[in-house]
Legacy VTK file of the C-alpha trace (Angstrom):
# vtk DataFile Version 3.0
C-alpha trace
ASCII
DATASET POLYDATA
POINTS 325 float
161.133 -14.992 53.124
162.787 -11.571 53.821
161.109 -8.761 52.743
162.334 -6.454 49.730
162.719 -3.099 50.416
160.724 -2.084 47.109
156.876 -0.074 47.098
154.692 -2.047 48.194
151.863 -3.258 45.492
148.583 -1.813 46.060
146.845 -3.387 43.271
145.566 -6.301 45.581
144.804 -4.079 48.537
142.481 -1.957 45.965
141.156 -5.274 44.674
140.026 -5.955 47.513
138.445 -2.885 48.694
136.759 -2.837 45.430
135.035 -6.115 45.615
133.890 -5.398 49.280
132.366 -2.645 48.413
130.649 -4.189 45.745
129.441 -6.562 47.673
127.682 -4.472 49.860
126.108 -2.630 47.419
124.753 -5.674 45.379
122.666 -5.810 48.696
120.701 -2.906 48.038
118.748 -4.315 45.508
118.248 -7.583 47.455
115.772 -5.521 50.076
112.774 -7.070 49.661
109.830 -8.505 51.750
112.264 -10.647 52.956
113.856 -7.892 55.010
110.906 -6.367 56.056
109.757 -9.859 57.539
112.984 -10.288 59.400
112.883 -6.327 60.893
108.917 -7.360 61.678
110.312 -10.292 63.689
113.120 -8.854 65.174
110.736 -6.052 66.291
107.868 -8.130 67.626
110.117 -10.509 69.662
108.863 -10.572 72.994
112.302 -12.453 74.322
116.228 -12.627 72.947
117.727 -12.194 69.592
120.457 -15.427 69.993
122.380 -15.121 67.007
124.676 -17.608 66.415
127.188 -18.715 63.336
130.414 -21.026 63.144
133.876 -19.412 62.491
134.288 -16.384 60.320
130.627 -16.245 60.288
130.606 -16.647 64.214
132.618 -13.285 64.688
130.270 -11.334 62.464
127.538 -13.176 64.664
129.260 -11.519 67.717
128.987 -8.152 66.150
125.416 -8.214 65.295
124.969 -9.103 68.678
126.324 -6.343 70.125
125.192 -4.074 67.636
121.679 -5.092 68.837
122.018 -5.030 72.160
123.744 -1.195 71.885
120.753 -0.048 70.419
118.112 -1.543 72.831
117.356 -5.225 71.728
118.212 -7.691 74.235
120.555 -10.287 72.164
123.412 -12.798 72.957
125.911 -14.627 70.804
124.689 -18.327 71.424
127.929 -20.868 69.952
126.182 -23.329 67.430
128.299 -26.189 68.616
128.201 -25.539 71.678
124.173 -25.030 71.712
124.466 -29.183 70.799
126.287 -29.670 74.083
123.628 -28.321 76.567
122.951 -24.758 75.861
120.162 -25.079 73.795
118.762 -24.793 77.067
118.913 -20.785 76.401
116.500 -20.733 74.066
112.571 -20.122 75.080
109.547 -19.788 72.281
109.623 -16.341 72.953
113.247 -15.315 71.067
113.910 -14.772 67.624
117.631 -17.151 66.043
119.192 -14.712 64.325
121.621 -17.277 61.995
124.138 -16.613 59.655
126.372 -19.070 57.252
127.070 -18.203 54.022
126.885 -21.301 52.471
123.205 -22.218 54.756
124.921 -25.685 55.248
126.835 -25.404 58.008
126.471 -28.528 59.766
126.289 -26.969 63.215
123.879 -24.457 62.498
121.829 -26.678 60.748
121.727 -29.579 63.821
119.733 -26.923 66.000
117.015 -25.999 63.814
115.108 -29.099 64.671
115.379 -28.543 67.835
114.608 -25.165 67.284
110.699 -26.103 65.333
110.388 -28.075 68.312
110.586 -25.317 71.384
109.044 -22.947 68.469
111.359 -19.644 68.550
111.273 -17.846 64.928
114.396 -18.302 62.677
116.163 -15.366 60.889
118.787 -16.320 58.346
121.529 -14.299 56.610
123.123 -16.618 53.925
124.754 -16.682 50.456
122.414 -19.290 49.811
118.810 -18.357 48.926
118.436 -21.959 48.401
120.390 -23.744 50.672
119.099 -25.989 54.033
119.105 -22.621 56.197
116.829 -20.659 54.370
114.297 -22.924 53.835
114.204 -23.533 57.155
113.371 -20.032 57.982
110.822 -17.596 59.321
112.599 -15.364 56.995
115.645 -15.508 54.823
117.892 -12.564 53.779
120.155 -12.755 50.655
123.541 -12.139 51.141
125.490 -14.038 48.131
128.842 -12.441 46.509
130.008 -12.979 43.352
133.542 -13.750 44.335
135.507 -13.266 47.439
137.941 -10.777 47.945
140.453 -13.437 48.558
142.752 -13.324 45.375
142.271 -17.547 45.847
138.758 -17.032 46.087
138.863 -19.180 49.045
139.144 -16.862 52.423
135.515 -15.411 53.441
136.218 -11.545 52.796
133.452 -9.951 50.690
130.607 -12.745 52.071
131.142 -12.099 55.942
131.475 -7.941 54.819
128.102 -8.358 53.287
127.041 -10.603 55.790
127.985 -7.861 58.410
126.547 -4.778 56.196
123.265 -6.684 56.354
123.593 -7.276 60.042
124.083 -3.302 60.579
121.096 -2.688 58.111
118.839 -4.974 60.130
120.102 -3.004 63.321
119.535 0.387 62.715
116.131 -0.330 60.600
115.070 -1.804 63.783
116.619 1.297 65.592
114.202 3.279 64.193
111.285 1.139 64.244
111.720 1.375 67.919
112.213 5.319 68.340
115.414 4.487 69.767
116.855 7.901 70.737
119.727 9.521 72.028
118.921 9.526 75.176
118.006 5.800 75.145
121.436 5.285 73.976
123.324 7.173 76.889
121.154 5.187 79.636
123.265 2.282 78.261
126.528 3.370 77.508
127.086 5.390 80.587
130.960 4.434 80.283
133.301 6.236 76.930
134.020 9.422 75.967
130.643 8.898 73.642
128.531 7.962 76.501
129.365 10.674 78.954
128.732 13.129 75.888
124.940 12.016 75.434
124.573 12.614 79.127
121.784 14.876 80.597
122.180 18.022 82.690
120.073 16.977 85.046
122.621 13.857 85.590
125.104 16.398 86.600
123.327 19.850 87.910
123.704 21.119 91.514
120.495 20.520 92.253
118.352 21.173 95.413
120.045 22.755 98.511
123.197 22.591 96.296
121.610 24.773 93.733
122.657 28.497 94.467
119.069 30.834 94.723
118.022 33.884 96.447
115.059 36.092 96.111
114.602 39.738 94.782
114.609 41.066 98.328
117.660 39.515 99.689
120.172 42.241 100.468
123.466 41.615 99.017
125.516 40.507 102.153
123.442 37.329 101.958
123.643 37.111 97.841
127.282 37.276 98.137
127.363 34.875 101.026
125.549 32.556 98.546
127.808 32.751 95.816
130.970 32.195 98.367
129.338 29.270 99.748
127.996 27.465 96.450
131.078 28.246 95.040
129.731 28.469 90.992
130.324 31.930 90.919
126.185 32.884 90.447
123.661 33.049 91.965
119.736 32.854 90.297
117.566 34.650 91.467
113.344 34.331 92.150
110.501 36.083 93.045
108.188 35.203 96.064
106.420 33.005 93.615
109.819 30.951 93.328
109.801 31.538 89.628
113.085 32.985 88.196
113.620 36.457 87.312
117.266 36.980 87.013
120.714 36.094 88.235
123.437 37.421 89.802
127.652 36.917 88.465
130.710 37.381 89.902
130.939 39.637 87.072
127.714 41.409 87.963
129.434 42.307 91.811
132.467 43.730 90.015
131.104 45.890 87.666
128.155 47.096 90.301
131.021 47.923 92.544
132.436 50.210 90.055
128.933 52.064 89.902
128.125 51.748 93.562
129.785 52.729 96.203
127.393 51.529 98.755
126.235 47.879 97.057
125.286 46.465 100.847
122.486 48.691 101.088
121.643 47.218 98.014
119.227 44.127 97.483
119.604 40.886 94.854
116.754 42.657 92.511
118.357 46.345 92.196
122.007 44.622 90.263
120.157 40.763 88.787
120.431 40.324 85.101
117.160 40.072 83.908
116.303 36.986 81.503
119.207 34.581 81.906
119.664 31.462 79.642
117.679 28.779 80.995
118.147 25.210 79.600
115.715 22.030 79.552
116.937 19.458 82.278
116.770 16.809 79.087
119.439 18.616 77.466
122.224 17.026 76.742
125.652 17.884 77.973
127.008 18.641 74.697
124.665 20.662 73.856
125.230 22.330 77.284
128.587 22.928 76.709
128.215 24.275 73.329
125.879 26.597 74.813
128.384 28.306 77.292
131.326 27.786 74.578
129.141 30.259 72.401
127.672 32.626 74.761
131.403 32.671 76.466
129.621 31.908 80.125
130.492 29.302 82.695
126.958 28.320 84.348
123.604 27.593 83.258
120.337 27.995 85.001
118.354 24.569 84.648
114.589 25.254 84.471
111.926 23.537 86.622
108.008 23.541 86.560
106.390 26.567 86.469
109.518 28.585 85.779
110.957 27.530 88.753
114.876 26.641 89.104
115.589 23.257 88.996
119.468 23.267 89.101
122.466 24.908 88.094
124.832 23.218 85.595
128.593 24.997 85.808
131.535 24.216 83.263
133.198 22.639 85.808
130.841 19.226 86.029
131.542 19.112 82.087
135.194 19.139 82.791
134.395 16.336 85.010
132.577 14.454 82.376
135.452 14.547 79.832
134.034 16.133 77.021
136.781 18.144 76.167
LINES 1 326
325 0 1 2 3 4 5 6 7 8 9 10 11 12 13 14 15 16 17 18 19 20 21 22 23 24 25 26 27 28 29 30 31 32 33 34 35 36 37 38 39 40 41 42 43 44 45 46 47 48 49 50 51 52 53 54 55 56 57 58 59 60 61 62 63 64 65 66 67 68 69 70 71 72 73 74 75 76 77 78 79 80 81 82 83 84 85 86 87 88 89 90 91 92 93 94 95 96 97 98 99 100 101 102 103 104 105 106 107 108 109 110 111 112 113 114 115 116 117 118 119 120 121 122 123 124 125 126 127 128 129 130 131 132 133 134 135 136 137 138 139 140 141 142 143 144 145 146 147 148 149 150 151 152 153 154 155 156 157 158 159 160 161 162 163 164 165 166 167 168 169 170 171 172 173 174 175 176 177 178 179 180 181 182 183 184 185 186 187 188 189 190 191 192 193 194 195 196 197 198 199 200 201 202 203 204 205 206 207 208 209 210 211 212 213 214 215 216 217 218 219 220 221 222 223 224 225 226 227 228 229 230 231 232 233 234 235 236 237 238 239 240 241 242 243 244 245 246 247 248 249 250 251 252 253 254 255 256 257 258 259 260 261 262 263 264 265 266 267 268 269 270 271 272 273 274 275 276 277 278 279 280 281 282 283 284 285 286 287 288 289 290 291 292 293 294 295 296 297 298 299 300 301 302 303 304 305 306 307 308 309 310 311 312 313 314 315 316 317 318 319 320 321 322 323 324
């Protein structure tokens, strides 16, 4: 059928936005002891979450799964059918099957939960069905029924596997916090994206060590500026015989001393040092890094150690490297 060149109508599209998000927010109400049960369980489980689901619920399955295992709970999407055919063998006592049809008789989810009583792993179920096969069967049983589909047949799974997935993302990040899941957590496993490289940590990409430029107070300025040259970060910090950090010393500083001095190599690293540079936490995070230098309008940061000691140097440069511009 060719298509007429005429507006297109919008009425359906807004239909169906509309009954989506009604869906989800039926589900608020639906929070019960049910949910709390299921986040208990989910939280508790000393092994896997294996969620599984057939079809249109089987991609939402996949989601979950992720979702979960983004945020610091092992989980896998386990194919019901498939589970039949041998890997059942996956399962151990110790996980938690997460399982999701709307209509809790989906013959394929419903062959393994025999099998499941019998090696004794706990049973989550997300359903449209509070009284269906599935969620009697289960530990714990989580209401997810619509009042129509978003389909203008009524027939296509729209608004159930949207609520079916809103409840998935509740569980998640309910059990996020339950955990203390933190940022940091969260870059240690995503270490690849634009996202991941963001929640980084200095001390992931500080000069560090001998790499780190540092002189003392006494050092006379031949030597500082043979440290800057050779660190090439355009500083230097700066400590006192104690190795705690007094100051630092800029390309900027050498300019502007040269202007007042006209004999700076008789000079040492304590008679031109700024005095009370910005020192950051080595758990900082990158962005928070580069925001730092974006505001202050500077291009290194002194990384602090124990005992005020210097711990690194983190330059604009190994942000650049990072992408987070």
């Amino acid at each position: 059928m060719a298509w007429t060149k005429t507006p297109t109508d919008r009425s359906v599209a807004r239909k169906v936005l509309q009954t989506e998000a009604a869906a989800i927010v039926a589900l608020v109400d639906r929070l019960d002891e049910n949910f709390d049960r299921a986040v208990r369980m989910l939280y508790e489980c000393q092994g896997r979450v294996i969620v599984t689901g057939m079809g249109k619920s089987g991609i939402i399955c996949r989601k979950i799964a992720a979702t979960l295992a983004s945020t610091g709970t092992s989980a896998f999407f386990l194919h019901p059918a498939e589970a039949t055919h041998g890997d059942l063998g996956v399962i151990q006592p110790s996980d938690v099957l997460l399982a999701v049809s709307h209509s809790g008789e989906t013959q394929e989810v419903l062959r393994l939960l025999e099998a499941i009583r019998r090696i004794g792993a706990t049973i989550v179920a997300i359903t449209g069905n509070p009284a269906s096969t599935l969620a009697q069967a289960a530990d714990a049983a989580l209401d997810c029924q619509v009042s129509e589909e978003a389909c203008p047949l009524n027939l296509v799974p729209t608004a159930s596997t949207t609520a079916a997935l809103a409840m998935g993302d509740a569980l998640c990040m309910t059990l996020l916090v339950e955990k203390g899941f933190r940022e940091e957590d969260f870059a240690k496993i995503h270490p690849g994206g634009k996202l991941g490289k963001k929640l980084m940590r200095v001390d992931q990409l500080m000069h560090a060590g001998a790499d780190a430029p540092v002189v003392r107070t006494d050092t006379p300025m031949r030597d500082v500026i043979y440290e800057i040259s050779k660190k090439a970060l355009g500083m230097t910090c700066v400590v006192n015989g104690q190795d705690e950090l007094v100051g630092i010393i800029t390309d900027g500083d050498l300019r502007r001393s040269l202007l007042d001095n006209t004999r700076l190599v008789d000079m040492t690293a304590g008679d031109i040092m700024t005095r009370r540079p910005i020192v950051i936490d080595a758990s900082t995070l990158a962005a928070q890094a580069l925001l730092i230098m974006e505001q202050r309008k500077i291009t290194s940061l002194v990384v602090g150690g124990k005992a005020q000691s210097v711990a690194g140097v983190l330059h604009l440069h190994n942000l650049w490297r990072t992408e987070l511009f």
